[in-house]
N, C-alpha and C positions, 0 to 999 in steps of 0.2 A: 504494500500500500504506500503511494507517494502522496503528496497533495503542490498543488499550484502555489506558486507565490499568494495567490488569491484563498489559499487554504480548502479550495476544493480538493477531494482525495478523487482518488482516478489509483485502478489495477494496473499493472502492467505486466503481460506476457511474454514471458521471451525465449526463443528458442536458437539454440546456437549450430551451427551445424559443420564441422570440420573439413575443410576443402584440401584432399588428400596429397594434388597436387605442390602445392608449396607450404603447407602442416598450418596454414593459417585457418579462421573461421569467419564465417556469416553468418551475421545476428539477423532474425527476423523478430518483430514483435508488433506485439496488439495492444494499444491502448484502449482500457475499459473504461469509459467516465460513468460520473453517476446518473445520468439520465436513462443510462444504458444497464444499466444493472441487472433492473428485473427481466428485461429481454431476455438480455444472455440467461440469467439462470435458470429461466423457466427452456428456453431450447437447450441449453446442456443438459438438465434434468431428462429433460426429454428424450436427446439422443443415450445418453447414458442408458436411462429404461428401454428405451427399443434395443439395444446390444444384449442389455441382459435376461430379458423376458424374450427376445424372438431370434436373436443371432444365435448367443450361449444359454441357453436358458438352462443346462446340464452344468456350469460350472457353478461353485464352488465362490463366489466371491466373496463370504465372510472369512476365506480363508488365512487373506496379510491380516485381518484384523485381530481374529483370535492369536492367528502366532506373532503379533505386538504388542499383544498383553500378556502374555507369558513369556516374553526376553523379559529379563532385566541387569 
């Protein structure tokens, strides 16, 4: 979470991705403001649930969570 000079807070995504050729990398990224918030969350919710109810709907995805509370 960043915020503006303005003190608006705004997400920021960022994905780096390694360019093999000369061992450098390229940043892409998404800025999220708050306007936009509830969009995105409700279509990530969304894609999210179409993966696990109709893509994988056999897996297991409480599975990192149980074994992250049982590291310690």
């Amino acid at each position: 979470m960043k915020a503006t000079r303005g003190e608006e807070y705004y997400i920021t995504i960022t994905e780096s991705t390694r360019k093999f050729e000369d061992g450098g990398y390229v940043k892409h990224k998404i800025f999220l403001y708050k306007e936009d918030f509830n969009k995105f969350n409700e279509a990530f919710t969304e894609t999210v649930n179409y993966v696990k109810s109709d893509l994988m709907p056999e897996y297991d995805f409480d599975e990192f969570t149980r074994r992250g509370n049982t590291e310690g």
